[in-house]
N, C-alpha and C positions, 0 to 999 in steps of 0.2 A: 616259607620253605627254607631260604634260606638259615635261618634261625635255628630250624627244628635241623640241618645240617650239621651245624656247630655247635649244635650239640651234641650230635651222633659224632661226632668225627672232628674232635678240638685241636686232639697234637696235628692230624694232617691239616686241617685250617691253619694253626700257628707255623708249621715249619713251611709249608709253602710261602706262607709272607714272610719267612726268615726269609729264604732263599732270595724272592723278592727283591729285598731290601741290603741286599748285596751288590744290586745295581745303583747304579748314577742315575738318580730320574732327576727331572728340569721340574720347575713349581707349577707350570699348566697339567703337567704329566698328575702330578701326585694330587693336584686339583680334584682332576679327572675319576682320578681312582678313590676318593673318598666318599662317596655315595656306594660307591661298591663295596667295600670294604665295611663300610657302616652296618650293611644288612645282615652280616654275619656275625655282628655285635648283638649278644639278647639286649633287647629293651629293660632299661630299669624301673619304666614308669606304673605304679601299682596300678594293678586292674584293680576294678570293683569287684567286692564278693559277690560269689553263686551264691543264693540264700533260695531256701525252700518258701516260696511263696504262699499262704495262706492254708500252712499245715495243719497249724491248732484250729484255726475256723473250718476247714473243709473236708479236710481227711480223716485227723480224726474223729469225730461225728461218726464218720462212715466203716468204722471199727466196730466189729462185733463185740460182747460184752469179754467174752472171753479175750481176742484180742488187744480188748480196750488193755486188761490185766497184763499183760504179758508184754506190753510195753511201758506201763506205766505201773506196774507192782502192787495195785491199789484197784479195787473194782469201783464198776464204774460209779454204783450207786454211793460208795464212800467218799469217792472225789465229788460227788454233787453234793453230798451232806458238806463236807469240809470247805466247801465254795459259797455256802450258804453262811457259814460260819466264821470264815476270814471274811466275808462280806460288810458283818456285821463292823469289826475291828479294822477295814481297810479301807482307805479314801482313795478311789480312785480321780484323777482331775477329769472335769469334766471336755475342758479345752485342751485343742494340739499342741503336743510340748513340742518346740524346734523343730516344728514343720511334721513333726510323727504324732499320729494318732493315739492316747493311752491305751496301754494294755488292760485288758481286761481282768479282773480276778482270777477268771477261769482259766484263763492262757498265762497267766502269773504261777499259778499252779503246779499246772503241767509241765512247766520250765523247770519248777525246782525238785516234779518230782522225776523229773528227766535226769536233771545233773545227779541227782543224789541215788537214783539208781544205776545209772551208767557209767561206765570208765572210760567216755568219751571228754576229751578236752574240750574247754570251752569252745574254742573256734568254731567245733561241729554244733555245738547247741548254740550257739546265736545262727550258723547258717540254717541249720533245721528250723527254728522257731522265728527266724527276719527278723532279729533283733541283734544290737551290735554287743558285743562282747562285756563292754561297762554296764549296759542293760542290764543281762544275764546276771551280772555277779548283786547289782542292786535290787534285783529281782529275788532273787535264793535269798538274800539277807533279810530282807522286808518279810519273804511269808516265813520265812524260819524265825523272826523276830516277834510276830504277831502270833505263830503258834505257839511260842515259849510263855511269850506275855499272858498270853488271853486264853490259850485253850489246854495246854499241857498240864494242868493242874487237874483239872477235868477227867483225862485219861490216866495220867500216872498218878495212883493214889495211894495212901497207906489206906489197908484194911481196917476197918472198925464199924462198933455195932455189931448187927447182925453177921455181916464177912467175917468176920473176926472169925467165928466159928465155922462158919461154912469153910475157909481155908483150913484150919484144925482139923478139922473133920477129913477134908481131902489127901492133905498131908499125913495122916494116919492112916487112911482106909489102903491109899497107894504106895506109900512108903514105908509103914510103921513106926514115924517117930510121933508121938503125943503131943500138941502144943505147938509144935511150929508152923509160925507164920510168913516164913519167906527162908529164899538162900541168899546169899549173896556170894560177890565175883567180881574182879577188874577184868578188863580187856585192853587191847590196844591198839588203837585209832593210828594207821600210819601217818604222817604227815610230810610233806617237803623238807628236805635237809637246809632250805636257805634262811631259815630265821634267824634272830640273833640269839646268843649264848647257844648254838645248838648241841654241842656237850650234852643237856643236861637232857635232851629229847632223846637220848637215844638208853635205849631199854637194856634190859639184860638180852635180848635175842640178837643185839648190834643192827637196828634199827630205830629210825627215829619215829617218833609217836607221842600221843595221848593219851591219859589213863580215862576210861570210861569205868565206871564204878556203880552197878545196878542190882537193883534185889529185885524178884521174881516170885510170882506166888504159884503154885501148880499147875494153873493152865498156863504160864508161859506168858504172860505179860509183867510187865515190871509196873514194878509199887515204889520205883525210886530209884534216880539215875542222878550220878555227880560228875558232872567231864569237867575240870579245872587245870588239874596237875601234868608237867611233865613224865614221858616217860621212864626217868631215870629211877621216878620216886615210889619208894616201897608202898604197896598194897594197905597195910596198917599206918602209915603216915598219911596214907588220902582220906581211908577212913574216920581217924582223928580228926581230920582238918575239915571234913566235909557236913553238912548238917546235920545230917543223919544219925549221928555220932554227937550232937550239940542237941539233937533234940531228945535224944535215947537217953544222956545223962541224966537229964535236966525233966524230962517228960514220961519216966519209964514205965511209970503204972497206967499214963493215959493209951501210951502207944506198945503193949505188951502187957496187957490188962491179965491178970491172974499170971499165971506162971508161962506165959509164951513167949518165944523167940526167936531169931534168926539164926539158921546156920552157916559157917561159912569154913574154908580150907586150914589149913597152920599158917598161913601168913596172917592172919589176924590175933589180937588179941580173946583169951579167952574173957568173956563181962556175963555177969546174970542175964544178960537179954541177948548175948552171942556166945554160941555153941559150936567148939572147936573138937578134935578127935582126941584121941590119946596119943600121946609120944611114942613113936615104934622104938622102944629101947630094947627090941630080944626080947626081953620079959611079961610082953601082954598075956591077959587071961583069953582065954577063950571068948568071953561075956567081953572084955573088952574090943577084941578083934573082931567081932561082929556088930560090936556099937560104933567102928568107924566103918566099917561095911556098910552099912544103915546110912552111915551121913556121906560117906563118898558116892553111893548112889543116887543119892538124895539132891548130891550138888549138882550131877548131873542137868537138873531143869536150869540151873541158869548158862549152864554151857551152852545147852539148846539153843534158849532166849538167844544168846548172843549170837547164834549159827543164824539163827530165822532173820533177826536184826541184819545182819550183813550180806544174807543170802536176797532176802528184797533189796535193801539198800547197798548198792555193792560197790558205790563211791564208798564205803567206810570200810573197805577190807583193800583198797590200794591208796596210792598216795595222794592226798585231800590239796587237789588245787585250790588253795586258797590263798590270795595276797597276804592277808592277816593273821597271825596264827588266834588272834581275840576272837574270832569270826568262827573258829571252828566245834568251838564245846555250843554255841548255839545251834548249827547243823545238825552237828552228834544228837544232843537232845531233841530236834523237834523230828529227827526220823525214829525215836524212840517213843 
């Protein structure tokens, strides 16, 4: 009581013990009054965290499917496939580490796909999940590590073979360009302003970030994501520097077999396998004004792509708690 006083009500607590202490007290006197005086001091000594007790084991189970979704951005039946599947790639110990039980795969999971869809700080996802804070952050790192490793390659793929066409086919019957097999786009990943050299993170929008860099095929999935570079750096310098662009030079008949290619905005380079618009100089033809109409529509799907990406995952459209800024193009990629 008295605590929760002193805090309602500090300056009259301090100026009463001014006045106080305007008098001549004798050392039994001031003895005396130091237990009293004490109680109106807040305690400095840490309490232990509130933590939600046995949330992943007991409650949610008890979530509808819909539910389950809607807190975790992922249905349920996909998070049991992808548990099956980091299983395969993830050791759990079977003995208690420093007195704590190991975490399960499945509650390993849940954590990361907790943090990575929420804009809750860590603090709330260790009390929610009863795990401490260090936990949490080597938890997201391990399954975002093992999905990049072992299962990312799986889902994000370049077309070929038979896809090859079926994307051709799609891209023409809904958009009318011939031949194209993806768009491509940068985005940008906000990040924490405390890393070093931050200058070079901060974008043209005067925020800081990381460039994400993804092509997309008509239904809205991506066929190839590169998060390495700072913000600062131009669209067509990540491109260069990024595989995708090592492998197109070097590989172009195997990976745009007959006449196909990618489209992508004017900040790219125009190449036989990447399809830019015409320069608006005043001067375009009619024929050409509707051949960037064509491709500005077109770009459209990876803008999408990148709205759905952050619209599930919505730690990647605020600023990415993360100690590391090395830690984060693996995040970026394994929610892609």
């Amino acid at each position: 009581m008295a605590t929760r006083g002193f805090r309602r009500y500090p300056l009259l607590f301090f100026s009463t013990l001014e006045e106080c202490l305007e008098f001549e007290f004798t050392t039994s006197t001031i003895e005396k009054m130091l237990p009293i005086v004490s109680k109106f001091i807040p305690s400095t000594e840490r309490l232990p965290a509130v933590r939600i007790r046995e949330y992943a084991e007991c409650i949610v189970p008890s979530y509808s499917d819909s539910s389950f979704h809607s807190h975790f951005h992922l249905t349920r039946r996909s998070a049991e496939i992808l548990v099956g599947l980091l299983a395969r790639c993830l050791e759990v110990p079977s003995q208690h580490l420093r007195g704590r039980p190991p975490v399960s795969v499945e509650k390993q999971l849940l954590v990361t796909l907790w943090v990575l869809g929420n804009p809750e700080v860590i603090r709330s996802v260790s009390d929610r999940f009863n795990v401490t804070k260090s936990s949490v952050f080597r938890i997201v790192r391990r399954i975002c590590r093992a999905i990049v490793n072992n299962l990312a390659a799986q889902f994000i793929c370049w077309p070929k073979g038979d896809r090859v066409k079926k994307v051709m086919e799609q891209f023409q019957r809904k958009q009318g360009l011939p031949h194209c097999i993806g768009v491509i786009d940068g985005t940008h990943i906000p990040i924490k302003a405390s890393y070093d050299n931050q200058e070079q993170y901060v974008n043209r929008k005067k925020f800081h970030s990381l460039q994400l860099q993804g092509v997309c095929d008509p239904d809205r999935f991506f066929t190839d994501v590169y998060c390495a570079y700072p913000g600062s750096v131009h669209d067509a310098r990540v491109l260069r520097n990024s595989p995708l662009y090592q492998d197109a030079e070097h590989l172009e008949s195997e990976m745009f077999p007959g006449s196909a290619y990618i489209i992508g905005d004017a900040a790219y380079p125009l190449k036989t396998w990447l399809m830019t618009g015409f320069k608006n100089n005043g001067k375009l033809t009619r024929e050409q004004r509707h051949f960037n109409y064509r491709l500005s529509s077109t770009r459209m799907k990876i803008e999408h792509t990148f709205g759905l990406l952050k619209g599930r995952f919505r730690k990647l459209k605020v600023m990415m708690d993360v100690d590391k800024v090395e830690d984060i193009p693996l995040l970026v990629t394994s929610a892609c």
